[in-house]
N, CA, C and O atoms as a CHARMM CRD file, in Angstrom:
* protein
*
  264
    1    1 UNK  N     83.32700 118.06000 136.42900 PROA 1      0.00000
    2    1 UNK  CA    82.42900 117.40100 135.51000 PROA 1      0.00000
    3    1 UNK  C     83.14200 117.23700 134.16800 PROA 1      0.00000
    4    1 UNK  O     83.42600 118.30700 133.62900 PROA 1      0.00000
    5    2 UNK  N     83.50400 116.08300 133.48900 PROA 2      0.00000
    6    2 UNK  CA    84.18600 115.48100 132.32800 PROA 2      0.00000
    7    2 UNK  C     82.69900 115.80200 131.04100 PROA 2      0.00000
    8    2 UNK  O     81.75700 115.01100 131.05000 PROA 2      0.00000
    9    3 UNK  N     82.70300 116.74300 130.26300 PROA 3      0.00000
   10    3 UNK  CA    81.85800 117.08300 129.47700 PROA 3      0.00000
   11    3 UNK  C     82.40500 116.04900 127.87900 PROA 3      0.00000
   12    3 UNK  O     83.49200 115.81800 127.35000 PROA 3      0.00000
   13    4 UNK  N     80.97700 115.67000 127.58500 PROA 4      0.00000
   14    4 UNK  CA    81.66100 114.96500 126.48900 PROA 4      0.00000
   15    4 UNK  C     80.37700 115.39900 125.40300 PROA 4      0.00000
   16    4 UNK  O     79.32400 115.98000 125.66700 PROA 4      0.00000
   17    5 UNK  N     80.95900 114.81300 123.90300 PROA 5      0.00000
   18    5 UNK  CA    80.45700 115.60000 122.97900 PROA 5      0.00000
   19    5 UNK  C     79.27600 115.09200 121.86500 PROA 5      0.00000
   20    5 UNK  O     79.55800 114.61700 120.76500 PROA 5      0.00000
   21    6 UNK  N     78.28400 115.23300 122.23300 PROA 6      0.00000
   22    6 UNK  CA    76.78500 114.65700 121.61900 PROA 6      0.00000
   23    6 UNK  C     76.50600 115.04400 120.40900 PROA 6      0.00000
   24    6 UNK  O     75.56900 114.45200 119.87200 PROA 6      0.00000
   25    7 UNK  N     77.15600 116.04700 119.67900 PROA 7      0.00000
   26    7 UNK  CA    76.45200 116.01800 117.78000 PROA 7      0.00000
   27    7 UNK  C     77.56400 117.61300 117.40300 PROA 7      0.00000
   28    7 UNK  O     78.30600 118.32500 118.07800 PROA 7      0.00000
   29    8 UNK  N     77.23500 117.58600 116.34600 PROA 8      0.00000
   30    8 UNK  CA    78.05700 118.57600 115.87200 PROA 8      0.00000
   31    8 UNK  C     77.19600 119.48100 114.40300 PROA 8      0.00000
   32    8 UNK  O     76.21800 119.00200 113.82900 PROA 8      0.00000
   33    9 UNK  N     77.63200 120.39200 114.15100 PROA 9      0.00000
   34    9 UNK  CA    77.04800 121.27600 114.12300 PROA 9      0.00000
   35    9 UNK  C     77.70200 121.93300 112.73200 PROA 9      0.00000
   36    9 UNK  O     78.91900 121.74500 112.71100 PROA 9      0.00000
   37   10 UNK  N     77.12200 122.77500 111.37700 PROA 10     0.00000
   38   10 UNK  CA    77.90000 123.21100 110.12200 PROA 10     0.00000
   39   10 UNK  C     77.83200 124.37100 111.02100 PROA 10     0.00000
   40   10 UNK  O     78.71200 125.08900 110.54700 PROA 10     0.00000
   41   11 UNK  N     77.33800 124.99700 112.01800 PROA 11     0.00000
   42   11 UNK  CA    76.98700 126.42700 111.97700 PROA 11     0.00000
   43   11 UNK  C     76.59300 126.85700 113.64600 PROA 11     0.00000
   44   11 UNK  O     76.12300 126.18400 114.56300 PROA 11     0.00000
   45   12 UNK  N     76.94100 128.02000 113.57400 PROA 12     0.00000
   46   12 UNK  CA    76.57200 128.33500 115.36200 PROA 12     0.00000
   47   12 UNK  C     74.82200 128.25800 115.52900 PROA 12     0.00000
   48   12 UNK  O     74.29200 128.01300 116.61300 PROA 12     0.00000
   49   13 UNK  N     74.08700 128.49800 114.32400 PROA 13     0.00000
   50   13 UNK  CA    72.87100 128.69800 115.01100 PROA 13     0.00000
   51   13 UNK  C     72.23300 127.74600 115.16800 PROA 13     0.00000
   52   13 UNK  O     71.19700 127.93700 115.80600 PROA 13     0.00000
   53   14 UNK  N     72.50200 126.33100 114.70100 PROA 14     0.00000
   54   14 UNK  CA    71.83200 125.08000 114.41000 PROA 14     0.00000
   55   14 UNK  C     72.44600 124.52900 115.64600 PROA 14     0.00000
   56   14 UNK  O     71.83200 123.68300 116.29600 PROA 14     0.00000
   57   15 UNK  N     73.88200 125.04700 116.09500 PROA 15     0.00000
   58   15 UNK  CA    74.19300 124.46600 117.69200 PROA 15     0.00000
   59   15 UNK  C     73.23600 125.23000 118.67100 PROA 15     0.00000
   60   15 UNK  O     72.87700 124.68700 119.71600 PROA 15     0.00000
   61   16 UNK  N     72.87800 126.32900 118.37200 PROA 16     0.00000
   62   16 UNK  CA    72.48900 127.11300 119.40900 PROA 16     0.00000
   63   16 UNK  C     70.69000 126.54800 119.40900 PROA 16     0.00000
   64   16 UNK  O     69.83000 126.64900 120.28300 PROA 16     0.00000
   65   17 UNK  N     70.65700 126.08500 118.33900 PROA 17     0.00000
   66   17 UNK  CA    68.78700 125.70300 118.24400 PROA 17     0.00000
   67   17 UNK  C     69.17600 124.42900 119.05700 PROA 17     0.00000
   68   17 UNK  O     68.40600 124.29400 120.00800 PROA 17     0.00000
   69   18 UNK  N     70.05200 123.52600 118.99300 PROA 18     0.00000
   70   18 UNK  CA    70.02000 122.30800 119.82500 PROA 18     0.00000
   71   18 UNK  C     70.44000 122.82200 120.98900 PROA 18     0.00000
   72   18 UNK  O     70.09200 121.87500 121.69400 PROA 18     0.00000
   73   19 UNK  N     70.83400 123.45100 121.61000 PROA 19     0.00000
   74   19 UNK  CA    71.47300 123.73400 122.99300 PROA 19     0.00000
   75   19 UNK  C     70.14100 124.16000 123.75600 PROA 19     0.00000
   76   19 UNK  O     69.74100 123.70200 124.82700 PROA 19     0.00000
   77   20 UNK  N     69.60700 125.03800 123.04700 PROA 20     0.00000
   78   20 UNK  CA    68.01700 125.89600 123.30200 PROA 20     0.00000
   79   20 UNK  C     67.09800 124.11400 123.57100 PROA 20     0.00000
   80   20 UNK  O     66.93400 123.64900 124.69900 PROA 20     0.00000
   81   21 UNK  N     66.81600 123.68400 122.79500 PROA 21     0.00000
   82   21 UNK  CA    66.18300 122.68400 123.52200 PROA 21     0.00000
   83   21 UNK  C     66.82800 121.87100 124.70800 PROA 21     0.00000
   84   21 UNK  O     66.24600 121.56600 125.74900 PROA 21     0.00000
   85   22 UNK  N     68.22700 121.55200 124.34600 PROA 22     0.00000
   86   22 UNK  CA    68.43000 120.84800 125.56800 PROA 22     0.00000
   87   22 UNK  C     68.14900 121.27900 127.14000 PROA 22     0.00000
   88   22 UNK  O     68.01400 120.53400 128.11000 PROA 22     0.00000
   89   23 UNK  N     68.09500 123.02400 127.06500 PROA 23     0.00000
   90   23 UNK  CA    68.09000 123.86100 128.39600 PROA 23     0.00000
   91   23 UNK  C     66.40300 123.49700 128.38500 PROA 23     0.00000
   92   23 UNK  O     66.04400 123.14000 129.50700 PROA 23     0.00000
   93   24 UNK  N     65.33100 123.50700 127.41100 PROA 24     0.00000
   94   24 UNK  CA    64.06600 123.12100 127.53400 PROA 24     0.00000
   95   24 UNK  C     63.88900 121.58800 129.10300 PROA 24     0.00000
   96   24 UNK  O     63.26400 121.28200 130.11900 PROA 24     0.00000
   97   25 UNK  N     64.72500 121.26400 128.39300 PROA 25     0.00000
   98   25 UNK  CA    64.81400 119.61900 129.78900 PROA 25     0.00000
   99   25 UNK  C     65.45900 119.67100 130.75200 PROA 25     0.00000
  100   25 UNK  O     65.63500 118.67600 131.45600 PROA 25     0.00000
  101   26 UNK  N     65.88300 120.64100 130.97300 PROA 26     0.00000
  102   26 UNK  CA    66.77400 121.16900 132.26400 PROA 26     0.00000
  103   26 UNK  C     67.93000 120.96400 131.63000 PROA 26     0.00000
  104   26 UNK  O     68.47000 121.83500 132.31200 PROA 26     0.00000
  105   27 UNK  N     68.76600 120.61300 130.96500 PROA 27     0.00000
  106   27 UNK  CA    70.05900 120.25900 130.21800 PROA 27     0.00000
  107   27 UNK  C     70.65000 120.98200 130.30500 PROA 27     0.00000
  108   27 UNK  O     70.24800 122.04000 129.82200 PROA 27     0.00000
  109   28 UNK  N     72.15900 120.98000 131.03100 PROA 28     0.00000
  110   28 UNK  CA    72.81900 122.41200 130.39500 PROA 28     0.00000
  111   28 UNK  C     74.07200 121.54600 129.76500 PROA 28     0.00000
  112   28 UNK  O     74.65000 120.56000 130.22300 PROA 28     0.00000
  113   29 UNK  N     74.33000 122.47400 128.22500 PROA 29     0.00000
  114   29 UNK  CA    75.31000 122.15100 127.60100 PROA 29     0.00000
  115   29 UNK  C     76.04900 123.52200 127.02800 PROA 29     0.00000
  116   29 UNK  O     75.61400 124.67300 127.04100 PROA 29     0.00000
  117   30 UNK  N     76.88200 123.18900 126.69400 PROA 30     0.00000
  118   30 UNK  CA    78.23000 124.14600 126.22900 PROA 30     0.00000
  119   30 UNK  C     78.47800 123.94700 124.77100 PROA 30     0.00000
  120   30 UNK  O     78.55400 122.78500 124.36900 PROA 30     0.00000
  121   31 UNK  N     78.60800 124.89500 123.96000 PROA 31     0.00000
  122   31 UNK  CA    79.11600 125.06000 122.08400 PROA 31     0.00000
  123   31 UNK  C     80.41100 125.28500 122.71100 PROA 31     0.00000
  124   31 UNK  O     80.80200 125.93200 123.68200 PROA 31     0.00000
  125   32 UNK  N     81.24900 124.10900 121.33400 PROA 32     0.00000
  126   32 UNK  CA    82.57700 124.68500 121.03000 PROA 32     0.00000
  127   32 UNK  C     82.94400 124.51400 119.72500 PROA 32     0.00000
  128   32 UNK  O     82.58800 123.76900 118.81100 PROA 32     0.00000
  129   33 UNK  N     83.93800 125.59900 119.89900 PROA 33     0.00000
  130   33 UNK  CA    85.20300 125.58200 118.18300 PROA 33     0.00000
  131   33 UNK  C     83.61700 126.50800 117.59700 PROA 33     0.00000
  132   33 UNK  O     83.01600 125.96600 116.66900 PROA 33     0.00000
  133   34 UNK  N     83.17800 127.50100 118.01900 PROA 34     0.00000
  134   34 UNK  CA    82.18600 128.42400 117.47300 PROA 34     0.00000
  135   34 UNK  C     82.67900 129.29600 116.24100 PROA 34     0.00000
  136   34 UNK  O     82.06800 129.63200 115.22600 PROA 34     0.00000
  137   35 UNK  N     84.42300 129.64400 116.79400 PROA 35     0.00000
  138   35 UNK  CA    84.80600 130.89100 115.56900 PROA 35     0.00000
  139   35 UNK  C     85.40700 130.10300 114.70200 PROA 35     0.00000
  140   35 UNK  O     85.75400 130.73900 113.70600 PROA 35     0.00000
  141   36 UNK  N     85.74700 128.68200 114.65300 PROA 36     0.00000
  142   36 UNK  CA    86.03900 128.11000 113.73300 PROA 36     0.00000
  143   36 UNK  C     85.16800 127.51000 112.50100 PROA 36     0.00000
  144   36 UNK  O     85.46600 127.33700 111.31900 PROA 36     0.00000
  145   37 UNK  N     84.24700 127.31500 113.06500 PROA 37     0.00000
  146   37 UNK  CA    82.99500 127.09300 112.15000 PROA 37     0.00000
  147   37 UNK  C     82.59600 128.30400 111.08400 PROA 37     0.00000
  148   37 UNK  O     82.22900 128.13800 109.92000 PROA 37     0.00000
  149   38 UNK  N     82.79400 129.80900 111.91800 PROA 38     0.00000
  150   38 UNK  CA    82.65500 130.79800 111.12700 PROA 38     0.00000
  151   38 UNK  C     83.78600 130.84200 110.38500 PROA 38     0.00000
  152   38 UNK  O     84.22400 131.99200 110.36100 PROA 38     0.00000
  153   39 UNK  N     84.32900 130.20900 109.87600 PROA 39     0.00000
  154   39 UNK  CA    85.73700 130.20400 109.15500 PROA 39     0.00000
  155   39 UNK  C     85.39600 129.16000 107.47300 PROA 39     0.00000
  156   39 UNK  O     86.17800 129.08300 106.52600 PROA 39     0.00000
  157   40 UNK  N     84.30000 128.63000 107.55900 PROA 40     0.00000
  158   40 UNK  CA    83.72600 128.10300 106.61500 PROA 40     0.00000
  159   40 UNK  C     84.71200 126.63700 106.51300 PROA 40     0.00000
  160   40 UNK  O     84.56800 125.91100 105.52900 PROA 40     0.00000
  161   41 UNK  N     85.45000 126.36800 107.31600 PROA 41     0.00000
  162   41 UNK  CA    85.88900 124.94000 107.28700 PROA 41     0.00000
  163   41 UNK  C     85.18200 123.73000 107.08800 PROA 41     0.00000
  164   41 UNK  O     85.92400 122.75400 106.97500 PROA 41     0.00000
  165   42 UNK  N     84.10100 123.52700 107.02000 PROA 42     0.00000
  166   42 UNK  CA    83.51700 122.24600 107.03300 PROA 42     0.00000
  167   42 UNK  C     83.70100 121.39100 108.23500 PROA 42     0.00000
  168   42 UNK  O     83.38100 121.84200 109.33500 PROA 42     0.00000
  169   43 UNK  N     84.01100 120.63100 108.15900 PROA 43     0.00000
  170   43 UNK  CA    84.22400 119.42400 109.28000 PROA 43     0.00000
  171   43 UNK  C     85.29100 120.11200 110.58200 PROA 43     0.00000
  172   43 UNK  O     85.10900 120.15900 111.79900 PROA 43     0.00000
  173   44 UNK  N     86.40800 120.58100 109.75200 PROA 44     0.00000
  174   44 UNK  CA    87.01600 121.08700 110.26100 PROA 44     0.00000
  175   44 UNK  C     86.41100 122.22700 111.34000 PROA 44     0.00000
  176   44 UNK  O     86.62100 122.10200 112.54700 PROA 44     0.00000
  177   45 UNK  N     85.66000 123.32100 110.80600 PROA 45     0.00000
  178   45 UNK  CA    85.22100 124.18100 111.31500 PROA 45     0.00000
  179   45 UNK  C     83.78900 124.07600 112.00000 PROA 45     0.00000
  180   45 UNK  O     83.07700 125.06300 112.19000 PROA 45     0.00000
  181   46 UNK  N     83.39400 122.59800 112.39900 PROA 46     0.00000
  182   46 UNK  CA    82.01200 122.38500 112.95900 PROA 46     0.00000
  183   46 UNK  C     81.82300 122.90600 114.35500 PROA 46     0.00000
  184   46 UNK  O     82.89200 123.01700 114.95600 PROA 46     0.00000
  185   47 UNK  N     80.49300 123.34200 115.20400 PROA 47     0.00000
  186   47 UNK  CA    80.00900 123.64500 116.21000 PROA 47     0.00000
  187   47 UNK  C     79.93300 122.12900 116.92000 PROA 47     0.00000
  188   47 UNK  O     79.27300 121.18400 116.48900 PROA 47     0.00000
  189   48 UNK  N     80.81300 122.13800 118.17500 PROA 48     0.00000
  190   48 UNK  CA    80.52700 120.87700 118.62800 PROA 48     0.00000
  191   48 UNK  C     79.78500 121.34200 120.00200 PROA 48     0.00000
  192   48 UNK  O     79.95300 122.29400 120.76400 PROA 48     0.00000
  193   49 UNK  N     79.17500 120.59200 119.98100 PROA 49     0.00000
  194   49 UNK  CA    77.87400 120.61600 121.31300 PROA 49     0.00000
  195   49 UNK  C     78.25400 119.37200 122.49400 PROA 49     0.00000
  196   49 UNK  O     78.52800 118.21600 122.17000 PROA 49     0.00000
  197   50 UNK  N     78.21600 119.77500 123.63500 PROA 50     0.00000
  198   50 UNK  CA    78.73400 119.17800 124.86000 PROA 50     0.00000
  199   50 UNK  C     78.07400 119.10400 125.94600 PROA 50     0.00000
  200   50 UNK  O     77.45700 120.16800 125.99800 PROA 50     0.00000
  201   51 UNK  N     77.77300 118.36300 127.04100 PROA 51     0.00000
  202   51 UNK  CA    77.17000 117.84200 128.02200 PROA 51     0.00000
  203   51 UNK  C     77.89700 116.87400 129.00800 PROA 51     0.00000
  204   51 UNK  O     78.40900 115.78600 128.74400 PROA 51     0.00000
  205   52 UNK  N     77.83200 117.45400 130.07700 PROA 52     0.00000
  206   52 UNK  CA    78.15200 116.44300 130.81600 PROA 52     0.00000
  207   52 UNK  C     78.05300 115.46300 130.87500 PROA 52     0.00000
  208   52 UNK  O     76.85800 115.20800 130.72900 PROA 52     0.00000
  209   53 UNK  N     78.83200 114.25600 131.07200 PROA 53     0.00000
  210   53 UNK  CA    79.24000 113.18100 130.66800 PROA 53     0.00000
  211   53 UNK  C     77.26500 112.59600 131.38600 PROA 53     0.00000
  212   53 UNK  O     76.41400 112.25300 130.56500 PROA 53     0.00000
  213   54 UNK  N     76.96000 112.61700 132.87600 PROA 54     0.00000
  214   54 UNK  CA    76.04900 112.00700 133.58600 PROA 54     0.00000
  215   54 UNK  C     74.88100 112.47900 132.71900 PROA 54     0.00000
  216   54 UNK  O     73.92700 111.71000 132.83500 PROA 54     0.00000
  217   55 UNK  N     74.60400 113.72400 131.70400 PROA 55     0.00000
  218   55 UNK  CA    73.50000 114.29700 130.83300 PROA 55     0.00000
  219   55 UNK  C     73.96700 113.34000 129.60600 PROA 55     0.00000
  220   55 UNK  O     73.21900 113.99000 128.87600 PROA 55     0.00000
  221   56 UNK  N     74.38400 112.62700 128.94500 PROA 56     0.00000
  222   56 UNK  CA    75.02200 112.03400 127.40400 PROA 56     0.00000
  223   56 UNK  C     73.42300 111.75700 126.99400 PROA 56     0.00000
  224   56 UNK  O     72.74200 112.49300 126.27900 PROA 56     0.00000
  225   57 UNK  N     73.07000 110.72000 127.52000 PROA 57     0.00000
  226   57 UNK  CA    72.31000 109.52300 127.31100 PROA 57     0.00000
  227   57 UNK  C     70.26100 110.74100 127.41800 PROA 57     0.00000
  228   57 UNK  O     69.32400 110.49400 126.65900 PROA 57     0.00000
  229   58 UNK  N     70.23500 111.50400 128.17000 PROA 58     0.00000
  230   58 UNK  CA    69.16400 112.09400 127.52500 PROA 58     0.00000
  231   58 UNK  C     69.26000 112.98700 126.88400 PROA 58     0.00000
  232   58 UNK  O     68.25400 113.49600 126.39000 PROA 58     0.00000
  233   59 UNK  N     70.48700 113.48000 126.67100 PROA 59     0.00000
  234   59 UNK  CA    71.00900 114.73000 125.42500 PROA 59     0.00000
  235   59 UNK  C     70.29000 114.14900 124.23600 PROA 59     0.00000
  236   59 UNK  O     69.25100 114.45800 123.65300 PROA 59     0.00000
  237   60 UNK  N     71.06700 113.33200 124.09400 PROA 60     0.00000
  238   60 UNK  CA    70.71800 112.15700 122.76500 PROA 60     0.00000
  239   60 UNK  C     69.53900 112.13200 122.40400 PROA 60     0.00000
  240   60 UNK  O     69.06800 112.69900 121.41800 PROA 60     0.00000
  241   61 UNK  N     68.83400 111.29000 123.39700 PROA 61     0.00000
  242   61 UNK  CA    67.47800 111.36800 123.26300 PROA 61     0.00000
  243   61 UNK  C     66.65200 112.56100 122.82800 PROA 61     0.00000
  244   61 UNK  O     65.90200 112.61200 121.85300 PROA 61     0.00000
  245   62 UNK  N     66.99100 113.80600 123.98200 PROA 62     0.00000
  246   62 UNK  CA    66.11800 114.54900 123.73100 PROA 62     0.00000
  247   62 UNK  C     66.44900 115.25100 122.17600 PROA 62     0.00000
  248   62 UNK  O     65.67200 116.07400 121.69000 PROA 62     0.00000
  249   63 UNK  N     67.82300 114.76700 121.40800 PROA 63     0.00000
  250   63 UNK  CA    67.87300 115.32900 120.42900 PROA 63     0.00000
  251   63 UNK  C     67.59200 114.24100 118.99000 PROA 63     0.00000
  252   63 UNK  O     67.97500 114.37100 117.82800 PROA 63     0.00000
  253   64 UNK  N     66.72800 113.11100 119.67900 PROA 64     0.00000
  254   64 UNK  CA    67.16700 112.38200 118.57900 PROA 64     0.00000
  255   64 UNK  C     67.81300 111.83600 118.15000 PROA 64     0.00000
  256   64 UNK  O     67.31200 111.26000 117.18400 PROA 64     0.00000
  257   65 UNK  N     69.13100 111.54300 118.34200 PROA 65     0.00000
  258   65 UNK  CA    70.31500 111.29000 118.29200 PROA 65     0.00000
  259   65 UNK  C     70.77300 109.78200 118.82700 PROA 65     0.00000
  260   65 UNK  O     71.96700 109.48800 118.89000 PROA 65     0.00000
  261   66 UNK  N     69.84400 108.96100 119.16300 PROA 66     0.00000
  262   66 UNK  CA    70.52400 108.00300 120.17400 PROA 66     0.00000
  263   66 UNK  C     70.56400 106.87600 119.10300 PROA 66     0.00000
  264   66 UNK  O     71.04700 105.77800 119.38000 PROA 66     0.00000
């Protein structure tokens, strides 16, 4: 499964509040670059949030995002 990457994140818990809903819709997605974010990088150091490529399109949705 080619996971690709739906929104991004200043902080682990604001990825982890979107991940928490996505599992609400059956969704399963994956946080990455978590300890980099705790590094206070900014952009650099963002929580990126991921989904399988065939989940993109109601990730989005279910996050608003589309």
């Amino acid at each position: 499964m080619n996971l690709v990457e739906i929104a991004r994140f200043p902080d682990r818990i604001l990825g982890e509040l979107a991940r928490g809903r996505l599992a609400a819709d059956g969704i399963e997605a994956e946080l990455f670059d978590e300890g980099f974010a705790a590094l206070g990088l900014g952009v650099l150091g963002s929580v990126r949030l991921m989904v399988g490529e065939n989940d993109a399109a109601a990730a989005r949705h279910a996050l608003g995002a589309e």
